[in-house]
mmCIF file of the N, C-alpha and C atoms, coordinates in Angstrom:
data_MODEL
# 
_entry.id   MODEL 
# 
loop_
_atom_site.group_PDB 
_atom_site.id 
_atom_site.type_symbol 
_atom_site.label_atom_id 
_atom_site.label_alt_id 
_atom_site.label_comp_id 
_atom_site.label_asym_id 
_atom_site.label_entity_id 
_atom_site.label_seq_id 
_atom_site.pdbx_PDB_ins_code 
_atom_site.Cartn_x 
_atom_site.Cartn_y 
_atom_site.Cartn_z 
_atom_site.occupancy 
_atom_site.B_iso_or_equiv 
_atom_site.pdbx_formal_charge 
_atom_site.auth_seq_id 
_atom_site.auth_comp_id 
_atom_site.auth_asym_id 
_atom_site.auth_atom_id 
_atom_site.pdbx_PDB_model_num 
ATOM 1   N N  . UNK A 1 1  ? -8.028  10.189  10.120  1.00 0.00 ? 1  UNK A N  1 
ATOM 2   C CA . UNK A 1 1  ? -8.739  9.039   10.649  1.00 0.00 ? 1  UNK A CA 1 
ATOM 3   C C  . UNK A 1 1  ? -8.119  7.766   10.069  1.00 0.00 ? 1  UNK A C  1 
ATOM 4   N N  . UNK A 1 2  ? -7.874  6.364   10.953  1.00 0.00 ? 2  UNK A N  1 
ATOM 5   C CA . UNK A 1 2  ? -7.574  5.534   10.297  1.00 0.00 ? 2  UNK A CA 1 
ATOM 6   C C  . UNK A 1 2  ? -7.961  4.747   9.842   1.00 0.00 ? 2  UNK A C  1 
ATOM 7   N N  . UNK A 1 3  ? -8.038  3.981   9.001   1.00 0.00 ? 3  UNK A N  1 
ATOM 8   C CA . UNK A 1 3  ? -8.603  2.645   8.729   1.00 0.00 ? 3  UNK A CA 1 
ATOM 9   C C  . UNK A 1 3  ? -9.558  1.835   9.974   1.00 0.00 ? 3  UNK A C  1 
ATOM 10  N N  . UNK A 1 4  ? -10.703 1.188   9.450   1.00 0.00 ? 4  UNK A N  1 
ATOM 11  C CA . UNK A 1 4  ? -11.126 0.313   10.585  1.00 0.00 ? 4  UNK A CA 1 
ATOM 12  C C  . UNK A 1 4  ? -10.403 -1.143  10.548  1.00 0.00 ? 4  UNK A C  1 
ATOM 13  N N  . UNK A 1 5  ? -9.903  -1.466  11.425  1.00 0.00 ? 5  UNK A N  1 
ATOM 14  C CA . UNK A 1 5  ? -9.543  -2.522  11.678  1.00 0.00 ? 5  UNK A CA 1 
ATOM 15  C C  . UNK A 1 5  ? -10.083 -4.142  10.957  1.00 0.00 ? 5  UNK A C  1 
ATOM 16  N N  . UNK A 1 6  ? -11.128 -4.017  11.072  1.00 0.00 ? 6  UNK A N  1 
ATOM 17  C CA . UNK A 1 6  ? -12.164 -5.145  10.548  1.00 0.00 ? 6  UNK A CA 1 
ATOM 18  C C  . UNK A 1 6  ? -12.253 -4.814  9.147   1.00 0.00 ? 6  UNK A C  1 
ATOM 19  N N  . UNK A 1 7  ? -12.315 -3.625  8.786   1.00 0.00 ? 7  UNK A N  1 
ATOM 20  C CA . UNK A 1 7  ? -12.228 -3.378  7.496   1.00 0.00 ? 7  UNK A CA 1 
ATOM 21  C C  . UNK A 1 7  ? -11.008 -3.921  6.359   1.00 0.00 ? 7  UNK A C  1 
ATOM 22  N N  . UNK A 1 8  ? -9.644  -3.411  7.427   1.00 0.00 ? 8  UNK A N  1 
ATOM 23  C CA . UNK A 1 8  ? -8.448  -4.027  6.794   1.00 0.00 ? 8  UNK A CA 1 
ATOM 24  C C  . UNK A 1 8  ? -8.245  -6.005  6.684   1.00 0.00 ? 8  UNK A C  1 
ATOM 25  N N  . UNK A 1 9  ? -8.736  -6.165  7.928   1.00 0.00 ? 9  UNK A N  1 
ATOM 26  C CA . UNK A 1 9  ? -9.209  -8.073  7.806   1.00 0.00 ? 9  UNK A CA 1 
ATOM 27  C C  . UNK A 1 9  ? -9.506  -8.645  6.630   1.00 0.00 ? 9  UNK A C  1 
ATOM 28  N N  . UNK A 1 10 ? -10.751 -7.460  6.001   1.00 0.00 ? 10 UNK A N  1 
ATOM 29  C CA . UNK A 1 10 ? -11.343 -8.370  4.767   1.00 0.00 ? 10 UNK A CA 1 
ATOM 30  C C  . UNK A 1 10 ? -10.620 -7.891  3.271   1.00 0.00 ? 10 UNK A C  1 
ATOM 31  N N  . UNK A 1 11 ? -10.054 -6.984  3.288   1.00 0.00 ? 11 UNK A N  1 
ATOM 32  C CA . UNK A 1 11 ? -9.371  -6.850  2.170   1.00 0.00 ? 11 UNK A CA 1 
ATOM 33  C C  . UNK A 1 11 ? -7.968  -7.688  2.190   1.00 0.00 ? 11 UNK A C  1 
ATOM 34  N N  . UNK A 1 12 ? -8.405  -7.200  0.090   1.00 0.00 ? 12 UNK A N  1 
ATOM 35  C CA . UNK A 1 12 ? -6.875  -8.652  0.069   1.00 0.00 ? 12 UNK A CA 1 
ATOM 36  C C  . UNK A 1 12 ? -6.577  -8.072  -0.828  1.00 0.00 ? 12 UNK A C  1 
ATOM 37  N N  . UNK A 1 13 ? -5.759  -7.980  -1.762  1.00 0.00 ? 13 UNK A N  1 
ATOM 38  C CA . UNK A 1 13 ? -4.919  -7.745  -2.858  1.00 0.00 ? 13 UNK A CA 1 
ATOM 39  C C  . UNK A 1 13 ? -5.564  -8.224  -4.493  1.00 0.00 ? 13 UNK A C  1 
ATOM 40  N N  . UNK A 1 14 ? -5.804  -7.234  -5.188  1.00 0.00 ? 14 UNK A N  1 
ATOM 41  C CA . UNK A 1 14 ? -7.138  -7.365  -5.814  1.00 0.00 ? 14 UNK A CA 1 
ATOM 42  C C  . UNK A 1 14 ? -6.373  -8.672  -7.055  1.00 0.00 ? 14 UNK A C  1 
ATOM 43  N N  . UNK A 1 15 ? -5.141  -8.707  -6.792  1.00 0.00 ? 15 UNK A N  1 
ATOM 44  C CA . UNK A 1 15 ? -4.359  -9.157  -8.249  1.00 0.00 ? 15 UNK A CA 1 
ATOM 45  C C  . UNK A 1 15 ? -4.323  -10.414 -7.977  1.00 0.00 ? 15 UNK A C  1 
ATOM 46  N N  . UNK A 1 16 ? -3.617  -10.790 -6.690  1.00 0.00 ? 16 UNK A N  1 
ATOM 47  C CA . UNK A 1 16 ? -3.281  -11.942 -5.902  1.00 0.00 ? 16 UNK A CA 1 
ATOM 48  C C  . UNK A 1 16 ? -3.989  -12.549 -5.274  1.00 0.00 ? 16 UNK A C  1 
ATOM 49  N N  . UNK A 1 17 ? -4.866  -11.887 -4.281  1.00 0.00 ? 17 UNK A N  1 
ATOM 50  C CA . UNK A 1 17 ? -5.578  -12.357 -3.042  1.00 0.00 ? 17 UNK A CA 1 
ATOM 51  C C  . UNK A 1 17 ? -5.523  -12.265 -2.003  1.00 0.00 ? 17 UNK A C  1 
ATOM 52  N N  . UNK A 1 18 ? -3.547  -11.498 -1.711  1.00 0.00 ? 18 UNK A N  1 
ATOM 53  C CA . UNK A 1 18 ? -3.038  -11.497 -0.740  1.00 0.00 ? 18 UNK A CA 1 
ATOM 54  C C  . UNK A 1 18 ? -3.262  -10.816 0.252   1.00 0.00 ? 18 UNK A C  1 
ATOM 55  N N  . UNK A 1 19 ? -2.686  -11.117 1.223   1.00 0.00 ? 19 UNK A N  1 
ATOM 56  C CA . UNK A 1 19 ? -2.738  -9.961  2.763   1.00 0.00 ? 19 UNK A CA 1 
ATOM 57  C C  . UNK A 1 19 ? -2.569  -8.292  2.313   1.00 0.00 ? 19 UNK A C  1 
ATOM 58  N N  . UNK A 1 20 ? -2.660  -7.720  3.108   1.00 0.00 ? 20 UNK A N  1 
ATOM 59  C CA . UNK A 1 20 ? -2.266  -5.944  2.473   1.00 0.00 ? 20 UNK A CA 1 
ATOM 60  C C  . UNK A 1 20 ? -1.687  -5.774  4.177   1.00 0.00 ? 20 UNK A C  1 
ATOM 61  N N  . UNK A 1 21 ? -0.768  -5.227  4.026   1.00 0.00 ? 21 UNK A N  1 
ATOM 62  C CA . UNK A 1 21 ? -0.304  -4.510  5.110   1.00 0.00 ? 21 UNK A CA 1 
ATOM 63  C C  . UNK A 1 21 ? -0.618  -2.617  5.334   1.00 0.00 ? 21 UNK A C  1 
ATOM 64  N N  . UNK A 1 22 ? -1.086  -1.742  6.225   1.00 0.00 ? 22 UNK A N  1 
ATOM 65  C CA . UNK A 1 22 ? -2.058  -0.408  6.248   1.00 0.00 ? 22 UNK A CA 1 
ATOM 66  C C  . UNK A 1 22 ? -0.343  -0.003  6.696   1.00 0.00 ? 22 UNK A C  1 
ATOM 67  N N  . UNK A 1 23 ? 0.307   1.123   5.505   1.00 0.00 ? 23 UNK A N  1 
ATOM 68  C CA . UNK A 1 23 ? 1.066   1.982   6.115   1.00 0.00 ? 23 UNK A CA 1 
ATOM 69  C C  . UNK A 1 23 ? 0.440   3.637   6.488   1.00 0.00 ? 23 UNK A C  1 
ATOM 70  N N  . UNK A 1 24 ? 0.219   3.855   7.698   1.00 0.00 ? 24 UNK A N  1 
ATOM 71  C CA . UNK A 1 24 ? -0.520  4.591   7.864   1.00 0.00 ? 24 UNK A CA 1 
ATOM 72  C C  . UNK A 1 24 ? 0.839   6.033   7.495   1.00 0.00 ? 24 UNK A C  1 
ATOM 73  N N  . UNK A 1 25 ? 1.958   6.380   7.609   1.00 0.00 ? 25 UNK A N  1 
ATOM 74  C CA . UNK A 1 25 ? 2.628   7.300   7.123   1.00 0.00 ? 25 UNK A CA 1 
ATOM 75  C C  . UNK A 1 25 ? 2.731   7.933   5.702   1.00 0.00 ? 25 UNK A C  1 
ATOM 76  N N  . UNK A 1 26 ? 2.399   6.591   4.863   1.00 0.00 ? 26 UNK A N  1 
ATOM 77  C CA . UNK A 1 26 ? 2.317   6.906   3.419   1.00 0.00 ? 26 UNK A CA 1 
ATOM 78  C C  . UNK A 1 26 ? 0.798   6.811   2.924   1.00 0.00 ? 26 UNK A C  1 
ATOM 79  N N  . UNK A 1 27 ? -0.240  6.511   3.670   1.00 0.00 ? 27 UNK A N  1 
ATOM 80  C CA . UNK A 1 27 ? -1.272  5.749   3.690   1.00 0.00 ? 27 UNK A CA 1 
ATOM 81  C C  . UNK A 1 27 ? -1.873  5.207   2.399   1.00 0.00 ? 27 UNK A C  1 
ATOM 82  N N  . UNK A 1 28 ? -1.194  4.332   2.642   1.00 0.00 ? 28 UNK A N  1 
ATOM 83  C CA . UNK A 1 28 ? -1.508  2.938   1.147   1.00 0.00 ? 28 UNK A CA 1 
ATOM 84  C C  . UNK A 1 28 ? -1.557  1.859   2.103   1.00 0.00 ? 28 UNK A C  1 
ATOM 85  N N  . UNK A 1 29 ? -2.320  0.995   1.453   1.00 0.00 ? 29 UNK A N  1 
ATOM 86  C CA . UNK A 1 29 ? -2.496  -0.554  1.611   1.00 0.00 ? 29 UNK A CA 1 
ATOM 87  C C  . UNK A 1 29 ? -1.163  -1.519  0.640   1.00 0.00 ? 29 UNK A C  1 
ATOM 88  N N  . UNK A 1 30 ? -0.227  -2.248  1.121   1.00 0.00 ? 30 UNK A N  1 
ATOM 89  C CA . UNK A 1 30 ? 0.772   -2.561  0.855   1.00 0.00 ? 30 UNK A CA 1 
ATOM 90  C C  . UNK A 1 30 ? 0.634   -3.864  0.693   1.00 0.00 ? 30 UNK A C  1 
ATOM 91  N N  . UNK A 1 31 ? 0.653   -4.568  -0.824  1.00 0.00 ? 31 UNK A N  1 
ATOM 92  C CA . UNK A 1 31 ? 0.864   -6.413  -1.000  1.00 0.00 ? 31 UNK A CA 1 
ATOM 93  C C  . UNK A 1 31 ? 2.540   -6.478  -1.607  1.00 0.00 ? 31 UNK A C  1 
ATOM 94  N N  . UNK A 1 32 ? 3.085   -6.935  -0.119  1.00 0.00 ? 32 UNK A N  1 
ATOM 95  C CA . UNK A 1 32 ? 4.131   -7.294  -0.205  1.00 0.00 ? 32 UNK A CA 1 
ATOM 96  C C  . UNK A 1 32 ? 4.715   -8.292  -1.525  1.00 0.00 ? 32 UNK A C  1 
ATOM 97  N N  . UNK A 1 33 ? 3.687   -9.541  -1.660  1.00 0.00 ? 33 UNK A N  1 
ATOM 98  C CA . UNK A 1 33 ? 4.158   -10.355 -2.592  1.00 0.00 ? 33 UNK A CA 1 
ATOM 99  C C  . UNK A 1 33 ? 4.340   -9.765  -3.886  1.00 0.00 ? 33 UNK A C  1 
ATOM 100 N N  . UNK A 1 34 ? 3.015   -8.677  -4.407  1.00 0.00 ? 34 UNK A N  1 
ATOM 101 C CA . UNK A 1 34 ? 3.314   -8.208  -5.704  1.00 0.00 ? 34 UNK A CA 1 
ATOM 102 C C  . UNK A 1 34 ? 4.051   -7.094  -5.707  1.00 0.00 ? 34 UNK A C  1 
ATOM 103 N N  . UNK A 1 35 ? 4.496   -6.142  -4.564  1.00 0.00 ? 35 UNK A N  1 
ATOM 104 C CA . UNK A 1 35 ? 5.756   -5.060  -4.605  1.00 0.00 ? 35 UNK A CA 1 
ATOM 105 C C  . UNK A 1 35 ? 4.626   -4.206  -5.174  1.00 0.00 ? 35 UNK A C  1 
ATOM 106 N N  . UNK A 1 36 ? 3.332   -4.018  -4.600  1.00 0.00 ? 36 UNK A N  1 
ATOM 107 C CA . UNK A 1 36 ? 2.079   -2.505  -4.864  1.00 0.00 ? 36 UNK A CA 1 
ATOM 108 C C  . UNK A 1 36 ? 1.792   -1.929  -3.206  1.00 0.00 ? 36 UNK A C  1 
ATOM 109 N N  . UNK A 1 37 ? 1.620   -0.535  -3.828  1.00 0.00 ? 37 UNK A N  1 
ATOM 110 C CA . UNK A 1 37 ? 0.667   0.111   -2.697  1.00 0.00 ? 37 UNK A CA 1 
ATOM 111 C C  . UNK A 1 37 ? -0.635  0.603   -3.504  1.00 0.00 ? 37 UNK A C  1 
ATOM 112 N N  . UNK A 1 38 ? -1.086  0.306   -2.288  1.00 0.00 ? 38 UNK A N  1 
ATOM 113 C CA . UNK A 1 38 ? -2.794  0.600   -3.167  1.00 0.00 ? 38 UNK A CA 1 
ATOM 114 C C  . UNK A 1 38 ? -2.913  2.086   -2.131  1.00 0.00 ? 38 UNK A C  1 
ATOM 115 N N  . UNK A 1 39 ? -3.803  3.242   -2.722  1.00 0.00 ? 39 UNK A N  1 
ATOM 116 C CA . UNK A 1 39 ? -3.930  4.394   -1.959  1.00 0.00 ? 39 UNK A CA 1 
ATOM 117 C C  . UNK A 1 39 ? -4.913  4.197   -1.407  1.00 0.00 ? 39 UNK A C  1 
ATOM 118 N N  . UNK A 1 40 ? -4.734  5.235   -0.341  1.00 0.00 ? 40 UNK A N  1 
ATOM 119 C CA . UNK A 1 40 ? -6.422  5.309   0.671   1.00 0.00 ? 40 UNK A CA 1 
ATOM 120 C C  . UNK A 1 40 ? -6.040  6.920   0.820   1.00 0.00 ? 40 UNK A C  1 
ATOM 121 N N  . UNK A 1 41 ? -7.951  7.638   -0.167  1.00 0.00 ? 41 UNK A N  1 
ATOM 122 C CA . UNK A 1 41 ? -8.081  8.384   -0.247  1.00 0.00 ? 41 UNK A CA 1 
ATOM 123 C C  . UNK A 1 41 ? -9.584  8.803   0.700   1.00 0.00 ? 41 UNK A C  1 
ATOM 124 N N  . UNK A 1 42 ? -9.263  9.986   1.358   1.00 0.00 ? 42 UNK A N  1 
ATOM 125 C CA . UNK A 1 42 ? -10.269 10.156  2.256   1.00 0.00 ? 42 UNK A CA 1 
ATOM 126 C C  . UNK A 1 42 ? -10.929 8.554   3.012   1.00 0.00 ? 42 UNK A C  1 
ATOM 127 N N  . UNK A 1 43 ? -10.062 8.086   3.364   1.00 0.00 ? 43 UNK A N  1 
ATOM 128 C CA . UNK A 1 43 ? -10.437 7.065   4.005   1.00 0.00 ? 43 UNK A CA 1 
ATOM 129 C C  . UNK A 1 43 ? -11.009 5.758   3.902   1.00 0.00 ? 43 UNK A C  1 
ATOM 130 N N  . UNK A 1 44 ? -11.519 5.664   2.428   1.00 0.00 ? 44 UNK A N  1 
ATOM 131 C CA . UNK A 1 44 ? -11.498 4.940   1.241   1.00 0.00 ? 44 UNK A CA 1 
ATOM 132 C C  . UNK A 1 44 ? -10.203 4.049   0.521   1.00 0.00 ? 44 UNK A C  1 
ATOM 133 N N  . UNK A 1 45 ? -9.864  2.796   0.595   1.00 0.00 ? 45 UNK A N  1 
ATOM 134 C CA . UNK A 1 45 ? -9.126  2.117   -0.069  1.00 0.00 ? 45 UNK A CA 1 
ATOM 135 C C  . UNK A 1 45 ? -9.349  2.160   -1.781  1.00 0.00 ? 45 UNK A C  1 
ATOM 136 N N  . UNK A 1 46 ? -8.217  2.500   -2.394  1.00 0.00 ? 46 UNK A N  1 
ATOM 137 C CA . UNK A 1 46 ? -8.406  2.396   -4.145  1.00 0.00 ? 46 UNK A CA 1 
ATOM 138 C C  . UNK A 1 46 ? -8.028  1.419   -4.504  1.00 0.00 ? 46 UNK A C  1 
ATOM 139 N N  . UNK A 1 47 ? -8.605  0.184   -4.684  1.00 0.00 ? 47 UNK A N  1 
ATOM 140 C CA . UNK A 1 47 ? -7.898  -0.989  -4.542  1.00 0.00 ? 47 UNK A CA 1 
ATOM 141 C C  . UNK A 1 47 ? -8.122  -1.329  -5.793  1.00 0.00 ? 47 UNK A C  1 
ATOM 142 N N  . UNK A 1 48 ? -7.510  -0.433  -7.649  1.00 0.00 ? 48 UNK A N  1 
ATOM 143 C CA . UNK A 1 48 ? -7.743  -0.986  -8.542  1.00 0.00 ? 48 UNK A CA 1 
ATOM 144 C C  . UNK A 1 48 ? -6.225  -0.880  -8.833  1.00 0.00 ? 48 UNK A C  1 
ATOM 145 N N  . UNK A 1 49 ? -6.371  -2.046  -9.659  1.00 0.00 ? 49 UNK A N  1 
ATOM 146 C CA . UNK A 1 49 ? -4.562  -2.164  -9.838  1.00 0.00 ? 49 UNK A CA 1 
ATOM 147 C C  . UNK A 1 49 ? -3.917  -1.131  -10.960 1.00 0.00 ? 49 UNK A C  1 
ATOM 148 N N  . UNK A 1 50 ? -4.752  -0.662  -11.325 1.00 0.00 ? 50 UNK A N  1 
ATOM 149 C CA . UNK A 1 50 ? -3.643  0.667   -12.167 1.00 0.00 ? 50 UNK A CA 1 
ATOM 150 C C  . UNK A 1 50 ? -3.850  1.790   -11.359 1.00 0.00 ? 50 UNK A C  1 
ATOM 151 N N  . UNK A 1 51 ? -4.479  1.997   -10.102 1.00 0.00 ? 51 UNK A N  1 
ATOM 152 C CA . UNK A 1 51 ? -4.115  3.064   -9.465  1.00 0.00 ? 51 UNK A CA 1 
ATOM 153 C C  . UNK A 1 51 ? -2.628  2.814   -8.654  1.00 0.00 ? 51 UNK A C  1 
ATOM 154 N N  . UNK A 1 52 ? -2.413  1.545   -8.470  1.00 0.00 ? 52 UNK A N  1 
ATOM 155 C CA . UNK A 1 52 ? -1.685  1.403   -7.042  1.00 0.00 ? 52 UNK A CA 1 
ATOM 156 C C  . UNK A 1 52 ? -0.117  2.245   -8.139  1.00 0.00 ? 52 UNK A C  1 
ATOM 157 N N  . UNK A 1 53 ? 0.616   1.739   -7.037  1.00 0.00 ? 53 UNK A N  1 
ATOM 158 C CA . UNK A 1 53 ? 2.146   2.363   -6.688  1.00 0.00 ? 53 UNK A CA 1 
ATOM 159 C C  . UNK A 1 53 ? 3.430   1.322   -6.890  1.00 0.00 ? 53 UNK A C  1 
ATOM 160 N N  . UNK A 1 54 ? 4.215   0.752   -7.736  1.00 0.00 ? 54 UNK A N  1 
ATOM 161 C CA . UNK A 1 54 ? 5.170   -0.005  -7.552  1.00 0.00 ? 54 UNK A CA 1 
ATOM 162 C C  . UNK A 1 54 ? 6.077   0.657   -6.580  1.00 0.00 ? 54 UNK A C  1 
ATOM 163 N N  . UNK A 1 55 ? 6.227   -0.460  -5.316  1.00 0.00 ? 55 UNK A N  1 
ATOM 164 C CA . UNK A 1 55 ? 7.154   -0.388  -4.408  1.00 0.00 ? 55 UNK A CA 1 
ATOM 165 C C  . UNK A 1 55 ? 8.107   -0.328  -4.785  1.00 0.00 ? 55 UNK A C  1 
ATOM 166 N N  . UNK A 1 56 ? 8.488   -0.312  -6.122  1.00 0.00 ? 56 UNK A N  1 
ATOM 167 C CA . UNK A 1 56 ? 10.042  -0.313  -6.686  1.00 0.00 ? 56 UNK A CA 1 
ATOM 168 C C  . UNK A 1 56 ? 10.200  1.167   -6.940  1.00 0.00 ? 56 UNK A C  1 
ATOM 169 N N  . UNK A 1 57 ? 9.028   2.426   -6.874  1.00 0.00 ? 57 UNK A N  1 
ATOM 170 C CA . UNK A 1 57 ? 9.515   3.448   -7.080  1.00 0.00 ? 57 UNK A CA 1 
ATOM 171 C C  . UNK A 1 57 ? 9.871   4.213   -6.066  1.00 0.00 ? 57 UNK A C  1 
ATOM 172 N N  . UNK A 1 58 ? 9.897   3.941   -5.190  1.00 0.00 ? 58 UNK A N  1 
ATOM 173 C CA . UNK A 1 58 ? 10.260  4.705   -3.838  1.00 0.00 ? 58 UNK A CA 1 
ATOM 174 C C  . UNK A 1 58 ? 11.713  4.971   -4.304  1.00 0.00 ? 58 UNK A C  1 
ATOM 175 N N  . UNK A 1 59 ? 12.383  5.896   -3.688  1.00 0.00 ? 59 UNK A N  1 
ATOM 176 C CA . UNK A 1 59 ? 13.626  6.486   -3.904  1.00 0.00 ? 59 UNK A CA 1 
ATOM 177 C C  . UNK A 1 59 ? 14.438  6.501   -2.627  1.00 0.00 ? 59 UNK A C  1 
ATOM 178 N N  . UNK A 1 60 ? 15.466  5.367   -2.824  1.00 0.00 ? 60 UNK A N  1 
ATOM 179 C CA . UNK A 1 60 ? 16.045  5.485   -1.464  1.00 0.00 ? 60 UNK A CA 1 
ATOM 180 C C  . UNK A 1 60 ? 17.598  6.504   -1.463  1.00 0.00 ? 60 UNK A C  1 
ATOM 181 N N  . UNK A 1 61 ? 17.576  6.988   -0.687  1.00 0.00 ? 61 UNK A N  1 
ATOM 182 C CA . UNK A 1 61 ? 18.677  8.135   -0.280  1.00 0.00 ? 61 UNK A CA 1 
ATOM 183 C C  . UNK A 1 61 ? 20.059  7.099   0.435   1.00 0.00 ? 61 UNK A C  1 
ATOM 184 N N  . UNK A 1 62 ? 20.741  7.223   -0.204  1.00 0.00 ? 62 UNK A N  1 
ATOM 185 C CA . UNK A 1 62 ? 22.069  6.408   -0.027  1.00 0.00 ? 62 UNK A CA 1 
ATOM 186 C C  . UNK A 1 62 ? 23.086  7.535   0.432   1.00 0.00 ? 62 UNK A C  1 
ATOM 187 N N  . UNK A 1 63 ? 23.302  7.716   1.933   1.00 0.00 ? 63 UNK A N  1 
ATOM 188 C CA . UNK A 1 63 ? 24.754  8.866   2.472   1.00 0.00 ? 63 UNK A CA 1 
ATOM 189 C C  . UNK A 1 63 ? 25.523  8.400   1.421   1.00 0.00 ? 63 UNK A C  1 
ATOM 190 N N  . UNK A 1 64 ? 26.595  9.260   0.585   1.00 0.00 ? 64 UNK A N  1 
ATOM 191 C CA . UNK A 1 64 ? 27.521  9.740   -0.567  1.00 0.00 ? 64 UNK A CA 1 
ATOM 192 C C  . UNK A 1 64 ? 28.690  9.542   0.343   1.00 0.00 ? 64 UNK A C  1 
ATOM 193 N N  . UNK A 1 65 ? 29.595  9.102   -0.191  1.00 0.00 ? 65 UNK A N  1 
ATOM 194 C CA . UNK A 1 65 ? 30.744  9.282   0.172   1.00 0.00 ? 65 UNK A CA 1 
ATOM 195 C C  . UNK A 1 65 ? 31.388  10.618  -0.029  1.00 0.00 ? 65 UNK A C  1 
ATOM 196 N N  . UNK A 1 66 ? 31.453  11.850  1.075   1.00 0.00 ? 66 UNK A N  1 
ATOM 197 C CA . UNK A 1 66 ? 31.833  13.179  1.128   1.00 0.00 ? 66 UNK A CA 1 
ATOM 198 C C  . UNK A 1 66 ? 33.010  13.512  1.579   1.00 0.00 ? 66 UNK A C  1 
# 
């Protein structure tokens, strides 16, 4: 199930204030400015800042020169 729409409107970024962008593939709530994903568990946003996710840990896969 996804997020309600109106729901995502009123949230903001608990650190900043900011917008959150809903990636529904990874499903986190995303504040671009501070580089966090916040989780959404059972459909529920965790919007405390030591749960979230630094966007800096994602692991990007770079093709190798073979």
């Amino acid at each position: 199930m996804a997020l309600d729409s109106k729901l995502l409107a009123l949230l903001v970024c608990p650190l900043c204030k900011g917008e959150l962008n809903y990636d529904r593939v990874a499903n986190e709530l995303i504040c671009e400015f501070d580089q966090l994903a916040y989780p959404v568990r059972d459909d529920i946003p965790v919007m405390l800042p030591e749960e979230a996710r630094a966007l800096s840990e994602q692991v990007e896969v770079v093709p190798g020169d073979e």
